[in-house]
N, C-alpha and C positions, 0 to 999 in steps of 0.2 A: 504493500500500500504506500509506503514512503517513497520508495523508488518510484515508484508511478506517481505520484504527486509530483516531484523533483522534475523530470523528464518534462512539464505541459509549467505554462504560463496561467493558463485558466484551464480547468477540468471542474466539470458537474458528475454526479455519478446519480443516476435514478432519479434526478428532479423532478418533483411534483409540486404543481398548484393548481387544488383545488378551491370551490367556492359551495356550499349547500346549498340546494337546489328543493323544488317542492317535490321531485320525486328522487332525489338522491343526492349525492357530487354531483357537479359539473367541473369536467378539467379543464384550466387552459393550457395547462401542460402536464405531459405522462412520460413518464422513463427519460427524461430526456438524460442522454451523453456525447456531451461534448471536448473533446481534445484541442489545446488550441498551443503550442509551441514560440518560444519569444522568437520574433522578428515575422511572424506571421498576417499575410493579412487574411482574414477568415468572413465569409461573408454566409450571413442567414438569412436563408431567400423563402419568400412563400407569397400567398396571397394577404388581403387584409382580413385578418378577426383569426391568422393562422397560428398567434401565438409569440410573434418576433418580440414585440415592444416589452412582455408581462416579462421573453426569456433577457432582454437585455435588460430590468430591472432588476431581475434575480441579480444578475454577474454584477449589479451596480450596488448592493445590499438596498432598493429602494423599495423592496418590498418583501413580503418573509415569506418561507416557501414552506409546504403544508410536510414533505419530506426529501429526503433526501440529501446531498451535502453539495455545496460549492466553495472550488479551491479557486484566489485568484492570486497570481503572486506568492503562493504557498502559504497564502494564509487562509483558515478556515472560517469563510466569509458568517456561513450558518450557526457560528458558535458566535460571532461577536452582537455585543448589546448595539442599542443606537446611537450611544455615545462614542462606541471604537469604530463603528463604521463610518461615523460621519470624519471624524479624523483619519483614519484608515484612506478616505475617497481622497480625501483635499492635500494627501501625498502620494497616491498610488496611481490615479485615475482619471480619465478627461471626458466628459461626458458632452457628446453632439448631439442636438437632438432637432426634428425636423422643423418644427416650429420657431427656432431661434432662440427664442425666449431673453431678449435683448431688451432691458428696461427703457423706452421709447424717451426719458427726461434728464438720460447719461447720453455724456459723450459716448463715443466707442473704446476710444481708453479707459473712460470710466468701468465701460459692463467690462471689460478686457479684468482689470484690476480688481474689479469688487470681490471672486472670490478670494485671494488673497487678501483682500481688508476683512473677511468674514470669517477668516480662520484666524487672523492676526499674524498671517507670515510677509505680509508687503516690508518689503526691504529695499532700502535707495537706490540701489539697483534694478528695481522690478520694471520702472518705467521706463530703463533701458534694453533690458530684456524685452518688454512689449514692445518697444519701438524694433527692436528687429525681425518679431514674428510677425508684424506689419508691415514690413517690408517683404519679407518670404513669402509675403500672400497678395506683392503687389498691392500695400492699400498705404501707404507711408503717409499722401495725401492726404487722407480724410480721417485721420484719428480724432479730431477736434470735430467731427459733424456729430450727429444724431441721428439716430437708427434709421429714421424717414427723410434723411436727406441720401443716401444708398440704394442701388438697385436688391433685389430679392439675393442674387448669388455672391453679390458682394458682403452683403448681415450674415452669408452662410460663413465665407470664408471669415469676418470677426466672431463667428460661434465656433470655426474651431481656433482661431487665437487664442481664445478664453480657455478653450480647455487644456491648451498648451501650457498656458499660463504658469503653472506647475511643475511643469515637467515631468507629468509622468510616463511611466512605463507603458501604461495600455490605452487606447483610446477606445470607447464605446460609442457606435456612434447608430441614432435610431433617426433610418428613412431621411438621410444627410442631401439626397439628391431630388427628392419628394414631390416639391413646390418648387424645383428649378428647371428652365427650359435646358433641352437638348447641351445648348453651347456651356451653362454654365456648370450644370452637371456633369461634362467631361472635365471641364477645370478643377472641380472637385476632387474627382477622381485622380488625374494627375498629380494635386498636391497629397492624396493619399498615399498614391503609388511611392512617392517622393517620400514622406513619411516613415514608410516600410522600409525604405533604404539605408536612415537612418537608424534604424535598430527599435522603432516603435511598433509595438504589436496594435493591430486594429482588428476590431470583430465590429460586422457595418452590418446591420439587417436591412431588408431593401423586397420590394417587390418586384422590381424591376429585371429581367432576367437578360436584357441585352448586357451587364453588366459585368456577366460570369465569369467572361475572360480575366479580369482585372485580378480577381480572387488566388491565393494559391488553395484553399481550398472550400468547399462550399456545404452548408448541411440547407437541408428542406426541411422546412416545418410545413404537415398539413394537418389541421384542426386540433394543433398541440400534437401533436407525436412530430418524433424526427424519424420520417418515413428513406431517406436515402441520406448517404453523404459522397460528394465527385472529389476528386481529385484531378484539379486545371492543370 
């Protein structure tokens, strides 16, 4: 069990979540096993209501799972309280999520910054650090706008700044390409790719199935189970 823990970056083993139901459980998710290796990028692909969002809040401790265990980083996500997890995320972890979720009355350095003012790790450094994840995403110019002065694929790429912010190890990133047209959605993808090359592991759930190429490997969710997993 140790040895196998060590060997994967994130591993689930049996995950489940359920919810009571007027004639029993309802799953959103059953058995799931997932292997995900550092420097990885791993994509979970399905339709919508297949389960992707509920499994990327597990891997993010956002939600608790009815059984079974999740290792992220070799630590055991399912043993920790909400107070080791929410420390645990704000060093370990970078969360993308399709929405944005960009406080629309901050600057973009502001939202960039705010989780590090929310943990208390902003350090005089930090705004120099943001200043060049802003440049890596081509937005050097507009760190002083407001979420509504940016196009849509432009607040994606300050949504993953923010989760760089940290620097962590793994990025999670839910339906990152979602609400972006064609063009800006391959941009995405590129500074993923980009990402991976750096030694960040990514797990992107995504409906999207023109995207599969990008993946080194792929699992499917359909109605909560992981019914296959390809190898790109």
């Amino acid at each position: 069990m140790i040895e196998e823990i060590q060997d994967y970056l994130i591993r689930t083993k049996e995950l489940n979540k359920s919810y009571p139901g007027p004639s029993g459980d309802i799953f959103a998710l059953k058995n799931i096993n997932i292997q995900v290796k550092k420097g990885e990028f791993v994509g979970i692909v399905g339709k919508s209501g297949a389960g992707k969002t509920t499994l990327i809040n597990m891997l993010a401790g956002l939600d608790t799972l009815t059984s079974g265990e999740v290792w992220m980083n070799k630590e055991p996500i399912h043993l920790k309280s909400e107070d080791e997890l929410a420390r645990w995320r704000g060093s370990n972890i970078g969360l993308i999520f399709q929405n944005f979720h960009l406080i629309p009355t901050l600057s973009l350095l502001e939202n960039v910054l705010l989780p590090l003012d929310f943990s208390g790790s902003l350090r005089k450094n930090s705004r120099q650090f943001a200043a060049r994840l802003f440049a890596d995403v081509e937005l050097s110019g507009h760190i002083k706008k407001l979420p509504s002065g940016i196009s849509g694929g432009q607040r994606q790429r300050v949504a993953i700044v923010r989760a760089l912010i940290n620097n962590p190890a793994i990025l999670l990133a839910d339906e990152p390409t979602g609400r972006l047209d064609s063009t800006n959605a391959e941009n995405i993808m590129n500074i993923f790719c980009k990402l991976v090359t750096e030694g960040i592991t990514i797990v992107m759930v995504t409906h999207d199935f023109s995207v599969l190429s990008r993946f080194h490997k792929v699992y499917l969710l359909e109605d909560g189970s992981m019914s296959s997993m390809t190898n790109i």
